[in-house]
C-alpha beads as a LAMMPS data file, in Angstrom:
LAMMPS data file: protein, C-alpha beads

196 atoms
195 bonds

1 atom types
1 bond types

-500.0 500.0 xlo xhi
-500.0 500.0 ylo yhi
-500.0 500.0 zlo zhi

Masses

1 110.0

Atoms # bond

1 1 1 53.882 -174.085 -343.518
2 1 1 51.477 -171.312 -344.522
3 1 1 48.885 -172.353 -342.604
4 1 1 51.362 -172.137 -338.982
5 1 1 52.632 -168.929 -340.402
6 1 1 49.847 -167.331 -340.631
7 1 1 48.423 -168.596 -336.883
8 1 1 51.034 -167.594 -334.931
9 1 1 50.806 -163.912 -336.756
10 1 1 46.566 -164.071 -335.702
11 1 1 48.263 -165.387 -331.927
12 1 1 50.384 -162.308 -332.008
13 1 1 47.610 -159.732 -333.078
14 1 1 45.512 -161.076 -330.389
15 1 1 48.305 -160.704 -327.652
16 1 1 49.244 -157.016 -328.926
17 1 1 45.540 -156.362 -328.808
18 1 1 45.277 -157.596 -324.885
19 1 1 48.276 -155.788 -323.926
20 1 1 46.909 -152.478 -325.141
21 1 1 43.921 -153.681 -323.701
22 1 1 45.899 -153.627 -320.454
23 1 1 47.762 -150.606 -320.644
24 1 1 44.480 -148.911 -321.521
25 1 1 42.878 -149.967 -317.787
26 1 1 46.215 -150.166 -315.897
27 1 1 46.379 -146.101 -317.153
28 1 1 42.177 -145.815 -316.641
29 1 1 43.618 -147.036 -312.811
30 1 1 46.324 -144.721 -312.151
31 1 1 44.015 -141.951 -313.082
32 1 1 41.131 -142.568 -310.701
33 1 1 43.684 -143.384 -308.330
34 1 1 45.621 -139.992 -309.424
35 1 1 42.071 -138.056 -307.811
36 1 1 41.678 -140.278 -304.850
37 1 1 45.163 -139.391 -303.286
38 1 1 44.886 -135.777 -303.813
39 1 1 47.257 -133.566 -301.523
40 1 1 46.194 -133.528 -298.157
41 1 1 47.451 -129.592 -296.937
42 1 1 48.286 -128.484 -293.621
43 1 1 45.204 -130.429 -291.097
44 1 1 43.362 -127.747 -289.990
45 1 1 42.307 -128.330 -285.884
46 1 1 38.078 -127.726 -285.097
47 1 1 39.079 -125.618 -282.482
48 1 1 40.368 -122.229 -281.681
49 1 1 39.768 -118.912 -284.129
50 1 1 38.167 -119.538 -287.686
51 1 1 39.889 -118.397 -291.128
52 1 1 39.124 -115.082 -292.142
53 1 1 38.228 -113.819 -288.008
54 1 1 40.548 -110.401 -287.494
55 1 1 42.825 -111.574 -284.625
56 1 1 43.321 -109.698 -281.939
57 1 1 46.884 -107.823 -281.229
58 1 1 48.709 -109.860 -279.067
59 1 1 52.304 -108.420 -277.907
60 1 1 55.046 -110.681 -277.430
61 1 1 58.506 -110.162 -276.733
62 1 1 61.028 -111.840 -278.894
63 1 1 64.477 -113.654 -277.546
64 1 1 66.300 -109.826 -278.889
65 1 1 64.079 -107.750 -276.426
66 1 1 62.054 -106.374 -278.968
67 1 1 58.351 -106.264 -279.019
68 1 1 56.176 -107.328 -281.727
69 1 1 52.617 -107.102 -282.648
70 1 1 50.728 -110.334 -284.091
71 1 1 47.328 -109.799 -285.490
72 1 1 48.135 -105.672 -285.699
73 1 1 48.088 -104.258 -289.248
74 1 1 51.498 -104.199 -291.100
75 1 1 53.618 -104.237 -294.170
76 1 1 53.171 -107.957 -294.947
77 1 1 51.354 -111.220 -293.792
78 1 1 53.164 -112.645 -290.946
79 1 1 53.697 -116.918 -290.876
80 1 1 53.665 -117.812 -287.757
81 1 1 55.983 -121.222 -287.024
82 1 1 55.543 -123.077 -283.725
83 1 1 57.924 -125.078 -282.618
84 1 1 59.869 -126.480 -279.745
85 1 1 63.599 -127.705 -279.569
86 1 1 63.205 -131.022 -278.616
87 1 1 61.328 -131.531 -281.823
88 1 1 62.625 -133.253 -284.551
89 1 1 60.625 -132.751 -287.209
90 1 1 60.431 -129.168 -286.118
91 1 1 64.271 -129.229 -286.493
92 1 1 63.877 -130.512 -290.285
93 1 1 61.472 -127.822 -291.172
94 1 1 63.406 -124.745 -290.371
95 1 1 65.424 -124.888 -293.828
96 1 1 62.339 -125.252 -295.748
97 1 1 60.495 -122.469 -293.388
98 1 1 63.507 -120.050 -293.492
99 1 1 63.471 -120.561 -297.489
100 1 1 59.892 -120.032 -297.584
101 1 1 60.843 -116.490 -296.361
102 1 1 63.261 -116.128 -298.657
103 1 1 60.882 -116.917 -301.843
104 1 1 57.756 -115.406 -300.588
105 1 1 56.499 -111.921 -299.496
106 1 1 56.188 -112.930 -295.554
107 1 1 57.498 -112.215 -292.520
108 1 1 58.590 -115.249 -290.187
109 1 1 57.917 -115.573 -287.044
110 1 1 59.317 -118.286 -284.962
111 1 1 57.456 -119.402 -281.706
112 1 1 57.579 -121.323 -278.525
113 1 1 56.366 -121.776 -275.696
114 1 1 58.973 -123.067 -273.772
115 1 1 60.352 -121.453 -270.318
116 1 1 64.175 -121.829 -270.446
117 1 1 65.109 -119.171 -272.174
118 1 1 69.035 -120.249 -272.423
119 1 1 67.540 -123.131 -274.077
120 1 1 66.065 -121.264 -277.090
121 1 1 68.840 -118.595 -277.523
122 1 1 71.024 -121.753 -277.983
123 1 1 68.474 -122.525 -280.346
124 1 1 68.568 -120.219 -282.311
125 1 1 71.977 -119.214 -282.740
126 1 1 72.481 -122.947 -283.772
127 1 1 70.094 -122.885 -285.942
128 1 1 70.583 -119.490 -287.676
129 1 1 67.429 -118.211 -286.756
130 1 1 67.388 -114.055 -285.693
131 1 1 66.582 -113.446 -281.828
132 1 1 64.426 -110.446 -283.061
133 1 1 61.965 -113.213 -285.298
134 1 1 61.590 -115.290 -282.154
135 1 1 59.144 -115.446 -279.521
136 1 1 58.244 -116.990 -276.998
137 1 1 54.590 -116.677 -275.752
138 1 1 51.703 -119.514 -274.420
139 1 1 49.540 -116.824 -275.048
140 1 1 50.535 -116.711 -278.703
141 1 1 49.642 -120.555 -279.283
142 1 1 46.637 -120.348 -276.762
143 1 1 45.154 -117.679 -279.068
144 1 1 45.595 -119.694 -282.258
145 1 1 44.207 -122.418 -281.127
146 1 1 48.171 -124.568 -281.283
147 1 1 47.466 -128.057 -279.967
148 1 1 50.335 -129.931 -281.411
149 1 1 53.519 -129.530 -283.011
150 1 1 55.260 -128.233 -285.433
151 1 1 52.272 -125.975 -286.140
152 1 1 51.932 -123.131 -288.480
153 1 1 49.637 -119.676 -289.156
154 1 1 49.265 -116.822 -291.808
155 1 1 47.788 -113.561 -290.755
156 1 1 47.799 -111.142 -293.701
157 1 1 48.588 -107.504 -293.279
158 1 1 46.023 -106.238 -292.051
159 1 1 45.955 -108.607 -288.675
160 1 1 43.017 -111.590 -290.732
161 1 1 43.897 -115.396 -290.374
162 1 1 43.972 -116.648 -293.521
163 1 1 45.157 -120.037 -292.571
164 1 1 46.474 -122.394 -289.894
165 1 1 47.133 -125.934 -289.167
166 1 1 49.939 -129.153 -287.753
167 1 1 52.379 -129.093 -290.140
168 1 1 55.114 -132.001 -291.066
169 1 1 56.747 -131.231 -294.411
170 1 1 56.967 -128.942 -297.070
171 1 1 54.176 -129.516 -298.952
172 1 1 51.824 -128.754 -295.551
173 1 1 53.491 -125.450 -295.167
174 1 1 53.151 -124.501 -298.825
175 1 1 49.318 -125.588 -298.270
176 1 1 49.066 -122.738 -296.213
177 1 1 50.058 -120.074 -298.837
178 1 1 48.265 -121.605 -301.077
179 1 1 44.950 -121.676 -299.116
180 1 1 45.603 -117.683 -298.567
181 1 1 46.037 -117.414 -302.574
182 1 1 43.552 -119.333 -303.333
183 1 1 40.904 -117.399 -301.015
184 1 1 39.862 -120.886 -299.003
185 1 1 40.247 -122.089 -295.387
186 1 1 42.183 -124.759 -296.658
187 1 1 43.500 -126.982 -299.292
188 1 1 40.899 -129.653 -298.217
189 1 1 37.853 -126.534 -298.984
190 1 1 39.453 -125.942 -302.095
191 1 1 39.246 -129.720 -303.238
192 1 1 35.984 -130.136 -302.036
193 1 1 34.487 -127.173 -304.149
194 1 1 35.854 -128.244 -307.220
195 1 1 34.066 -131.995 -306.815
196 1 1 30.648 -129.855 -306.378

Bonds

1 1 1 2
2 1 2 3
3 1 3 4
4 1 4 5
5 1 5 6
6 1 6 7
7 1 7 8
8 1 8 9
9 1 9 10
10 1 10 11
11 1 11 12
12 1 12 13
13 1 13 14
14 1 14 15
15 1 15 16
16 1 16 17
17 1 17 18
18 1 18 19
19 1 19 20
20 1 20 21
21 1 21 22
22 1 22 23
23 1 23 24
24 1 24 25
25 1 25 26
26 1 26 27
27 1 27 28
28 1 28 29
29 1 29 30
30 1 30 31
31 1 31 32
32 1 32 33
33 1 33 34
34 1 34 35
35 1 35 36
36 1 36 37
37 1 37 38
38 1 38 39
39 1 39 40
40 1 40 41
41 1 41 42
42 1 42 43
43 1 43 44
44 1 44 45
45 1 45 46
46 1 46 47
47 1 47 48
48 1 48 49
49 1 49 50
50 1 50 51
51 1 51 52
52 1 52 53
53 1 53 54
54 1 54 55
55 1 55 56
56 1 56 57
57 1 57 58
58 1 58 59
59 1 59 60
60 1 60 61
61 1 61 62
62 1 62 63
63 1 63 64
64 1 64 65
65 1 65 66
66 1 66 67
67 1 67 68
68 1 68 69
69 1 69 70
70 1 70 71
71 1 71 72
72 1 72 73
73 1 73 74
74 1 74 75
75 1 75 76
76 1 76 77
77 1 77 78
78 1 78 79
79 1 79 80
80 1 80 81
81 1 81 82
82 1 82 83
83 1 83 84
84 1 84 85
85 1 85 86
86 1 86 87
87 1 87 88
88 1 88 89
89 1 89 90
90 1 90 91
91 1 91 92
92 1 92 93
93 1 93 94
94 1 94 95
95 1 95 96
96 1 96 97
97 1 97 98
98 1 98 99
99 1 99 100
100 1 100 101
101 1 101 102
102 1 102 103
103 1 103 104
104 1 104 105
105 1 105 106
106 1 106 107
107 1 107 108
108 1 108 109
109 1 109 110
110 1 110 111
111 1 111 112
112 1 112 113
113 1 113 114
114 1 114 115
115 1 115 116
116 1 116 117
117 1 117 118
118 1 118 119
119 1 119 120
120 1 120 121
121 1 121 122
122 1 122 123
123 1 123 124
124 1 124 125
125 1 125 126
126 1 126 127
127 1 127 128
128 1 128 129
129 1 129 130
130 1 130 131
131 1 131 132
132 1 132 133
133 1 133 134
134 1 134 135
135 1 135 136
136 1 136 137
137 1 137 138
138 1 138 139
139 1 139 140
140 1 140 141
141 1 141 142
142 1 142 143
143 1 143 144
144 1 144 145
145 1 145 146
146 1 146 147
147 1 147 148
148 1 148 149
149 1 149 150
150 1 150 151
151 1 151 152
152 1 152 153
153 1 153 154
154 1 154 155
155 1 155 156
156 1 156 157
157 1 157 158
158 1 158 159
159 1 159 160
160 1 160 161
161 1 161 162
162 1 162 163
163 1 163 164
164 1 164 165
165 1 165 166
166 1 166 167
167 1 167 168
168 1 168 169
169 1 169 170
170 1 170 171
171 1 171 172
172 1 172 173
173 1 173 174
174 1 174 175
175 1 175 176
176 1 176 177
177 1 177 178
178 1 178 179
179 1 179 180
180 1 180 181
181 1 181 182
182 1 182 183
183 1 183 184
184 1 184 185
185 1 185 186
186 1 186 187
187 1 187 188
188 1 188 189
189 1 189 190
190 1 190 191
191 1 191 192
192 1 192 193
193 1 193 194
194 1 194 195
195 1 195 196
């Protein structure tokens, strides 16, 4: 009776000892796989103007008549948010973009390109958004290289991208603070200097 006693406690020992075993690699895995999925950030396109180039002043009227000046010096950086109202995922940014605003010491800017102007004032108004904070301009999205939406861009006061790119949820438009704080071009940079 001893003898079976005192197996099945060496049986246990051994299974206790592979299931830490286990744990040990199963948590070894979820850290290398932890690195390997790292976030992504806003995707930055090849073409169009590079981070850190001084724009030039581009005026564009906004849906409230008044003129504004991207890429001249002002009081605060300036996020730029393309968009376009048959966009949905455009449409389930603007909460996150207008809180953005809210939280952080820009200046939003909401752009299109579109031509029906009845079209965007509707909009707008359903959306909440202020006629003086939107444009609409092909010149505007020509000039910062937009090639897809919903798109986004940070010029800092003093009329310098700091940082651009297609956007499709929160953590892509964050990316592009973050890239600006950080002093990169982009999230991607930043994780790619601190693997050198």
């Amino acid at each position: 009776m001893t003898a079976a006693l005192v197996i099945s406690n060496l049986i246990l020992w051994v299974v206790v000892l592979l299931l830490l075993f286990a744990v040990f690699a199963l948590a070894r895995q979820i850290g290398v796989l932890h690195e390997r999925v790292a976030p992504v950030g806003a995707l930055t396109p090849a073409s169009g103007p590079k981070i850190g180039e001084q724009l030039e002043s581009v005026a564009v009227k906004t849906l409230g008549s008044k003129t504004v000046e991207v890429g001249a010096p002002g009081e605060a950086s300036t996020f730029i948010f393309f968009m376009s109202p048959g966009c949905p995922i455009c449409r389930s940014l603007l909460p996150i973009v207008a809180d953005m605003a809210n939280k952080e010491k820009v200046q939003v800017l909401y752009a299109s390109d579109g031509d029906d102007v009845a079209v965007h004032e509707t909009y707008a108004r359903e959306h909440g958004i202020d006629p003086d904070r939107y444009v609409l301009s092909q010149t505007l999205g020509m000039i910062l290289g937009v090639n897809r939406l919903p798109f986004a861009a940070l010029i800092n006061e003093q009329g310098v991208l700091r940082s651009r790119g297609l956007v499709n949820n929160r953590e892509h438009l964050e990316s592009l603070l973050a890239a600006d704080e950080l002093d990169v071009s982009s999230v991607q940079e930043y994780l790619g200097l601190k693997e050198d």
